[in-house]
C-alpha positions as a LaTeX table, in Angstrom:
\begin{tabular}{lrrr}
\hline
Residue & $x$ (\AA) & $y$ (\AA) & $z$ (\AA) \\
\hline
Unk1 & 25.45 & 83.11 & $-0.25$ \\
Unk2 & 26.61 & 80.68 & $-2.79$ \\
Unk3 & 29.39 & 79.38 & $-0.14$ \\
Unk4 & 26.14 & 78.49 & 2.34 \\
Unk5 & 24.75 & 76.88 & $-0.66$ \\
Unk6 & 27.75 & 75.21 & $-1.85$ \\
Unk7 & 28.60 & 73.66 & 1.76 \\
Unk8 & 24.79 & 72.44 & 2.25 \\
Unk9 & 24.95 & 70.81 & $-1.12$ \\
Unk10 & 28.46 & 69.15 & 0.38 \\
Unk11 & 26.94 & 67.74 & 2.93 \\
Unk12 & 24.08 & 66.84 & 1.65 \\
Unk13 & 25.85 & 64.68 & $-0.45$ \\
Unk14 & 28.03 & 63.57 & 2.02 \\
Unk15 & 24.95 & 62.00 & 4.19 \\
Unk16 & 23.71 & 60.35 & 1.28 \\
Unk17 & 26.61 & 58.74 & 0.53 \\
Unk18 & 27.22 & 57.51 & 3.75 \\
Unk19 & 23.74 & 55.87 & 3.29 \\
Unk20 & 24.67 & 54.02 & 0.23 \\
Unk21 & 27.74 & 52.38 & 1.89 \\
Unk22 & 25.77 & 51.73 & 5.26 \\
Unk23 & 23.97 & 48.90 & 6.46 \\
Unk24 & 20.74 & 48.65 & 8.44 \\
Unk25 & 18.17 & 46.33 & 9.63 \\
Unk26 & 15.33 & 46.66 & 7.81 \\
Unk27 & 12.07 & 44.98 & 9.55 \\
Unk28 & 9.18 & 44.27 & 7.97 \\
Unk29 & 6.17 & 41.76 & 8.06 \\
Unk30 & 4.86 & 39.75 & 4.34 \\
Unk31 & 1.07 & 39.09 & 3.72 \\
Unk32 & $-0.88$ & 37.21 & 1.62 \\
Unk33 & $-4.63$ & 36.47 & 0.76 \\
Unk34 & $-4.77$ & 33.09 & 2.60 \\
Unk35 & $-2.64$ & 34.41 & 5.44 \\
Unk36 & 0.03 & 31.34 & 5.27 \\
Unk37 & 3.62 & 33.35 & 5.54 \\
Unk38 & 5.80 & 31.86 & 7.78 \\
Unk39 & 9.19 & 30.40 & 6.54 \\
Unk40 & 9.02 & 32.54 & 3.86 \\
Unk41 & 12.86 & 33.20 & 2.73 \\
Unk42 & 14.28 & 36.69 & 2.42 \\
Unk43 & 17.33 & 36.94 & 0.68 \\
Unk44 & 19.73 & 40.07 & $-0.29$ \\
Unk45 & 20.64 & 39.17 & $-3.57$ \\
Unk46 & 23.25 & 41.81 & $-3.20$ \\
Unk47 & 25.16 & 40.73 & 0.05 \\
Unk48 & 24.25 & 36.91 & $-0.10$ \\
Unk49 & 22.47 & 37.71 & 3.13 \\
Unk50 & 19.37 & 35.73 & 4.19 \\
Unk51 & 16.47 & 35.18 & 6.44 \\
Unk52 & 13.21 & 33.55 & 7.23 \\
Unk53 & 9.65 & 35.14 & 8.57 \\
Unk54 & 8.20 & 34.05 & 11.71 \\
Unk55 & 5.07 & 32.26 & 11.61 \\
Unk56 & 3.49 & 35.55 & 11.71 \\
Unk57 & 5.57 & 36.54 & 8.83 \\
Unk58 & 7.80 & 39.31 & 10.25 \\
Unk59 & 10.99 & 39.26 & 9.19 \\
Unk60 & 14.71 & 41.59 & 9.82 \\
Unk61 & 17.53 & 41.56 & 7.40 \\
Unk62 & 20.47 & 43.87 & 6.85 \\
Unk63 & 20.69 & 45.77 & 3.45 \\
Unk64 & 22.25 & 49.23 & 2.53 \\
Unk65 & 20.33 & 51.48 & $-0.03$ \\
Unk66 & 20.09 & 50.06 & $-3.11$ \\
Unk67 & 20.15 & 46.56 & $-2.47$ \\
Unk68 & 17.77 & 43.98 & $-4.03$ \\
Unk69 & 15.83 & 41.45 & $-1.81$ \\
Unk70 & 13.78 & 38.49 & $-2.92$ \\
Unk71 & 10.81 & 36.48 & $-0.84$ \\
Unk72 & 10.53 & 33.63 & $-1.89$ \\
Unk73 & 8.27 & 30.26 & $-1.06$ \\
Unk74 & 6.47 & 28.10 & $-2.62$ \\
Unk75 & 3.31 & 28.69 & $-2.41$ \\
Unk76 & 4.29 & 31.90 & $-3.93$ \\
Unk77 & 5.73 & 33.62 & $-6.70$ \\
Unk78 & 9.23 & 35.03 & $-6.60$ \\
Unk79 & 8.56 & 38.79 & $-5.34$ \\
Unk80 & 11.64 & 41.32 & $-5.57$ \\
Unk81 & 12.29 & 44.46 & $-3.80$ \\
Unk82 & 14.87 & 47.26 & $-4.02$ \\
Unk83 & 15.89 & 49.22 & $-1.07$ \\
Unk84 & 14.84 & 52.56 & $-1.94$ \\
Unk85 & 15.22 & 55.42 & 0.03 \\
Unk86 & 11.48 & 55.07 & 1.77 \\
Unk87 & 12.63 & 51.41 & 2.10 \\
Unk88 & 15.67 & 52.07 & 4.09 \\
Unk89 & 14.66 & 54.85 & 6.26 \\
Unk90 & 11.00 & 53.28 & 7.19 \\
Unk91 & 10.74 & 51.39 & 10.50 \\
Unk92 & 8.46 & 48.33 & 9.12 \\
Unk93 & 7.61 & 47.89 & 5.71 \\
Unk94 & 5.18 & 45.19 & 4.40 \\
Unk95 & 5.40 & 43.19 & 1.60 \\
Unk96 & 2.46 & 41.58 & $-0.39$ \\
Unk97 & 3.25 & 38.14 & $-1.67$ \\
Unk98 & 0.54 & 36.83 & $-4.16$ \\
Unk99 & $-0.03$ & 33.16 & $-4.86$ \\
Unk100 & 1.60 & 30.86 & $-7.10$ \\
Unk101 & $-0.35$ & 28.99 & $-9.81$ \\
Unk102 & 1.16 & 25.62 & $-10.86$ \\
Unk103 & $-0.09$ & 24.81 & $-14.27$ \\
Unk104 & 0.39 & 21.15 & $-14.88$ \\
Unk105 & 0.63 & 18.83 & $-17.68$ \\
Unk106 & $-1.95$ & 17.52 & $-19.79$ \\
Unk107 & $-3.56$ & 14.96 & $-18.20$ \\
Unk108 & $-5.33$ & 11.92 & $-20.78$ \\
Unk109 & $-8.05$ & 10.33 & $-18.27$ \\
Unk110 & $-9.66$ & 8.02 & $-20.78$ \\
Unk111 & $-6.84$ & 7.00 & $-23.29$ \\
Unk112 & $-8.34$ & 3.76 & $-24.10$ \\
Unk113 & $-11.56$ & 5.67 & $-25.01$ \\
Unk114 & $-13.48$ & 4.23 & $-22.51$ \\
Unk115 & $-17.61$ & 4.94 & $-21.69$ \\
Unk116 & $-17.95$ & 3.90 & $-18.17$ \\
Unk117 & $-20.27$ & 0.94 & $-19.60$ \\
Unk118 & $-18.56$ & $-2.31$ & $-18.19$ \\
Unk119 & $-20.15$ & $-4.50$ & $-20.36$ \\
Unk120 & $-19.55$ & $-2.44$ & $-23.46$ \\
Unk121 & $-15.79$ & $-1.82$ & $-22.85$ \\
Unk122 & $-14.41$ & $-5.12$ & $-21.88$ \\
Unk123 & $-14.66$ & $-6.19$ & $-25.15$ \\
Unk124 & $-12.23$ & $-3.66$ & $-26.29$ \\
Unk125 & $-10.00$ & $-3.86$ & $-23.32$ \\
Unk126 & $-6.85$ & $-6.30$ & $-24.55$ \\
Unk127 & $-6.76$ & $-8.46$ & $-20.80$ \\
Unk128 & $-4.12$ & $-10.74$ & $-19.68$ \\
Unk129 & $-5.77$ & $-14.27$ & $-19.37$ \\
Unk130 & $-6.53$ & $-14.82$ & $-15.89$ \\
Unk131 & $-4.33$ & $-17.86$ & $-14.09$ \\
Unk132 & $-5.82$ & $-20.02$ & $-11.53$ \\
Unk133 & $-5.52$ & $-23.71$ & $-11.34$ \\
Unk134 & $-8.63$ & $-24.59$ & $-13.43$ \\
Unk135 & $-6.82$ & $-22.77$ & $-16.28$ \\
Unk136 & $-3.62$ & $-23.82$ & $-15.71$ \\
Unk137 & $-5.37$ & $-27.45$ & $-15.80$ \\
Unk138 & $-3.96$ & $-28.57$ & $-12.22$ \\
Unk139 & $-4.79$ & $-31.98$ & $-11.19$ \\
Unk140 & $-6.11$ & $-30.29$ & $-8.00$ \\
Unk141 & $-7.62$ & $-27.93$ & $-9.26$ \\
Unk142 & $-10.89$ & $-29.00$ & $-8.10$ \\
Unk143 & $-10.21$ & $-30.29$ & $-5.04$ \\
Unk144 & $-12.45$ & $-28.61$ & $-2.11$ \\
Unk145 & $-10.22$ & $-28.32$ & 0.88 \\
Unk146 & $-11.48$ & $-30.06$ & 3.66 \\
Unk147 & $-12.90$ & $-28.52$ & 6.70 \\
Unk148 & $-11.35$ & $-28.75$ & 10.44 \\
Unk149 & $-13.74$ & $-31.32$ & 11.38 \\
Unk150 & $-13.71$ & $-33.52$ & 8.41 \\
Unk151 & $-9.91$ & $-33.41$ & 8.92 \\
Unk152 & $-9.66$ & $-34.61$ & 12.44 \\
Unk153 & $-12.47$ & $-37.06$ & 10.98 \\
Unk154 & $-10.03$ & $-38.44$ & 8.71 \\
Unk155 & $-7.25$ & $-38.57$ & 11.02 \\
Unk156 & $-9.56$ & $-40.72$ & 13.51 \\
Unk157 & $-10.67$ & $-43.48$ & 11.26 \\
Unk158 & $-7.32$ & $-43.57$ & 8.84 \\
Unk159 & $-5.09$ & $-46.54$ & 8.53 \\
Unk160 & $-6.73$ & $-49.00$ & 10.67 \\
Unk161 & $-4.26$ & $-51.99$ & 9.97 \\
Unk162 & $-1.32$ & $-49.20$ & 10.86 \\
Unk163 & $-2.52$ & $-47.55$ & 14.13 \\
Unk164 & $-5.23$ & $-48.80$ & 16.54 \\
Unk165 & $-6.48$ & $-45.34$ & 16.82 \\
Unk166 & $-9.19$ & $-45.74$ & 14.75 \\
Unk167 & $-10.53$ & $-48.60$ & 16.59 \\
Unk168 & $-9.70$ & $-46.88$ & 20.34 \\
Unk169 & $-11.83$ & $-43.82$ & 18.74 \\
Unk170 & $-14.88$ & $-45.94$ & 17.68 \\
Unk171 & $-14.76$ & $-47.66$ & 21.08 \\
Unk172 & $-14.69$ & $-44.32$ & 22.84 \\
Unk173 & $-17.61$ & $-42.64$ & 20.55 \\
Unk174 & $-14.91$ & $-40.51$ & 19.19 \\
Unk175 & $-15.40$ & $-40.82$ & 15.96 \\
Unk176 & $-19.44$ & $-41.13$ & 16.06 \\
Unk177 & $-19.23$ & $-37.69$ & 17.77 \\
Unk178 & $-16.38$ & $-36.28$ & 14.71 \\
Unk179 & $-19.21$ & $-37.90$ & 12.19 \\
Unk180 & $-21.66$ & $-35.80$ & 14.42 \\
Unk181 & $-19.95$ & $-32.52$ & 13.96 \\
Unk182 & $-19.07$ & $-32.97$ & 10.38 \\
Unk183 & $-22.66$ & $-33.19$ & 9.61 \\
Unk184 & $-23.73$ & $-30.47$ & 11.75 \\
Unk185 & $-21.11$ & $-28.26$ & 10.40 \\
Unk186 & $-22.31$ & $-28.58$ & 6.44 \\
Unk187 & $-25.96$ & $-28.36$ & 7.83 \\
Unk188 & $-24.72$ & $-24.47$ & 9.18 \\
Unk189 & $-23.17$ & $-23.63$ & 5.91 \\
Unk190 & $-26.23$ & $-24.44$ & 4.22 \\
Unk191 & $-27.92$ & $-22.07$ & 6.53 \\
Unk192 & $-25.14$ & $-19.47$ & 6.47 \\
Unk193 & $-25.51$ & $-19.76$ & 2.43 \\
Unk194 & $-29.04$ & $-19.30$ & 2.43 \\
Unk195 & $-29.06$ & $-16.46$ & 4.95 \\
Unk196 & $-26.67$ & $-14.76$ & 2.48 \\
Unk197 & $-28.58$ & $-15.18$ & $-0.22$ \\
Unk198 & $-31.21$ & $-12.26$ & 0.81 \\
Unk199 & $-31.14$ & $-9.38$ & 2.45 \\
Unk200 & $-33.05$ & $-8.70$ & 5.80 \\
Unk201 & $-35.47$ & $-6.33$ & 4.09 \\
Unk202 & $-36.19$ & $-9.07$ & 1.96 \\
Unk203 & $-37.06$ & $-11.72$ & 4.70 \\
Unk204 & $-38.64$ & $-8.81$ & 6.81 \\
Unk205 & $-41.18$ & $-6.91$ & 4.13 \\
Unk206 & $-41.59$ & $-10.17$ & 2.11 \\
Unk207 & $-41.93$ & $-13.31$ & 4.68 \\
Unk208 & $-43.11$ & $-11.32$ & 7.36 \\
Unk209 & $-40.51$ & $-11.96$ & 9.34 \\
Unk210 & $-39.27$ & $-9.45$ & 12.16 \\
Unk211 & $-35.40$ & $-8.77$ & 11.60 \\
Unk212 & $-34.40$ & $-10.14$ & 15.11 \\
Unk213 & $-36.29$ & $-13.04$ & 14.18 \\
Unk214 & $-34.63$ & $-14.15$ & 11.24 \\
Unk215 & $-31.80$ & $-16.51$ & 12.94 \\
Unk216 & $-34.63$ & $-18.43$ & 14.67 \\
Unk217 & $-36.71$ & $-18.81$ & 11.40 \\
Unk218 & $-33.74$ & $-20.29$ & 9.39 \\
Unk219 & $-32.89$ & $-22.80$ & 12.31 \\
Unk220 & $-36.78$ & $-23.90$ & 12.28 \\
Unk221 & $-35.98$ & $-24.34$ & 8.68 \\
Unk222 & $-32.67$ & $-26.14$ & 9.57 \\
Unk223 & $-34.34$ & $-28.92$ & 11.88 \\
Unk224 & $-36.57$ & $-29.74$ & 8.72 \\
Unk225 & $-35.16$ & $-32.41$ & 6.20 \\
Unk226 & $-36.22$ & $-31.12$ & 3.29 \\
Unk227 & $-34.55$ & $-28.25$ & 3.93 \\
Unk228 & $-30.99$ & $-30.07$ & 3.60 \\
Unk229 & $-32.31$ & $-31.16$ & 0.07 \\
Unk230 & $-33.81$ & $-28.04$ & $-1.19$ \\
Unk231 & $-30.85$ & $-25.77$ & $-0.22$ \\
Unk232 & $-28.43$ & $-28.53$ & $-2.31$ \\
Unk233 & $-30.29$ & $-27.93$ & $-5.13$ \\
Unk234 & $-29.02$ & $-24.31$ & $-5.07$ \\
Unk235 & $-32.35$ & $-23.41$ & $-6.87$ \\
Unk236 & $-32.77$ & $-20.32$ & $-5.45$ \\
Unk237 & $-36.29$ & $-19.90$ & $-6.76$ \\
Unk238 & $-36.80$ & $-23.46$ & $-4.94$ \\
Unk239 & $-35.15$ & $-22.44$ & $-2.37$ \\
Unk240 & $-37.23$ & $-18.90$ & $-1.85$ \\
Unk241 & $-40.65$ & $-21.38$ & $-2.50$ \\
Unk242 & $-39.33$ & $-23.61$ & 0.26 \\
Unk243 & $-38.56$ & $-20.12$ & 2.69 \\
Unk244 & $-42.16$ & $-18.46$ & 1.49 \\
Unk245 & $-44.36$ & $-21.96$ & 2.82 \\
Unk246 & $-41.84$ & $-22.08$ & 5.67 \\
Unk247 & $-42.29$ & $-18.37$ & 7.03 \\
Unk248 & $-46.18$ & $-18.91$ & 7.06 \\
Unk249 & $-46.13$ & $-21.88$ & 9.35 \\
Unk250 & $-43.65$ & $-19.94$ & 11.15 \\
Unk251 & $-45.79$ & $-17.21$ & 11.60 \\
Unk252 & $-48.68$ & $-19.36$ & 12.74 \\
Unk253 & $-46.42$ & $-20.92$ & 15.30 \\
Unk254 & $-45.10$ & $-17.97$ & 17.19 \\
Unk255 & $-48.31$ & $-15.59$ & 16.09 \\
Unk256 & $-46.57$ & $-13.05$ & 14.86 \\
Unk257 & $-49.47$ & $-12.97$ & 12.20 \\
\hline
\end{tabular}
């Protein structure tokens, strides 16, 4: 009897032996809450041995009993694993993985004490001067840049003793028709100024007029010459007078009353 015992006991210890020193594949799949495990890295720590899960998260990886594994990624913390004997002799094991949280530095969002006010913090804020040539006290700095038209204006009636192109131009109507264009071109900026000044709401709920009328109002305005001199006043209570009387005769005109 104790020889039967004594030989069992042998070879019991024999087989488990021979499982510490052997190696197998061990399969299994990782898991997590938000379900984001591929290239997750599984490494034996013991044999230097690595892999990666698919983008379902299964992964294979030699080990013997005993051996410690890490997953690793990260979006997760550092999970470690020793090959136990359930470990090694189970045909897929699954490993939870839980999620990493990055604590980060203190962040100061308002170190200059600040309210949100505008006009109550910019007289704390220390501000670089601003630099433009008015500051900087530029002879130019004033200058308005002429337009297209008043250049090639210019260039048709300059140096008359020099060139005969300013005479060939008047001759020709050139530069009557430049003269022409110059003047039509500041009367549209005055209308493009005053059509910025107010919103289409405003000319539609308080003149009256409809919103795909408004271009056609402001050039019956245009044609009138007191609307050149009330738009350079850049009164814009003169200027919304000037609109108001304007938009009533308007009215009456195309009875849209």
């Amino acid at each position: 009897m104790r020889s039967r015992l004594l030989i069992f006991f042998l070879f019991s210890g024999g087989f488990s032996f021979a499982q510490i020193g052997e190696y197998k594949k061990i399969e299994g799949r990782v898991y997590s809450d938000d379900g984001d495990v591929a290239a997750t890295h599984v490494i034996n720590l013991t044999s230097k041995r690595a892999s990666i899960t698919d983008q379902n998260g299964y992964f294979a990886i030699a080990a013997k009993l005993f051996d410690t594994l890490e997953f690793s990624a990260v979006q997760y913390k550092k999970k470690i694993v020793v090959v136990s004997s359930a470990i090694f002799e189970s045909k897929l094991i699954s490993v939870g993985l839980e999620d990493a949280l990055t604590e980060l530095d203190e962040v100061t969002v308002t170190p200059y004490n600040l309210s949100g006010n505008l006009l109550a913090d910019l007289p704390t804020l220390d501000l670089d001067p601003i630099v433009t040539a008015s500051t900087l006290g530029l002879p130019n700095a004033y200058v308005k840049i002429p337009t297209k038209a008043e250049r090639e204006l210019s260039a048709a009636t300059a140096n008359p003793i020099m060139s005969f192109d300013p005479l060939i131009n008047a001759i020709t109507g050139r530069t009557k028709m430049l003269k022409k264009r110059v003047e039509r071109n500041k009367l549209y900026d005055r209308t493009e100024r005053v059509r910025k000044f107010y919103a289409d709401s405003i000319y539609q709920k308080q003149l009256l007029i409809p919103v795909d009328r408004i271009d056609d109002f402001l050039y019956y305005c245009e044609v009138d010459p007191r609307f050149q001199k009330t738009v350079d006043t850049h009164d814009e209570i003169a200027i919304w007078e000037y609109l108001r009387q304007k938009s009533i005769l308007y009215r009456e005109n195309n009875a849209l009353d």
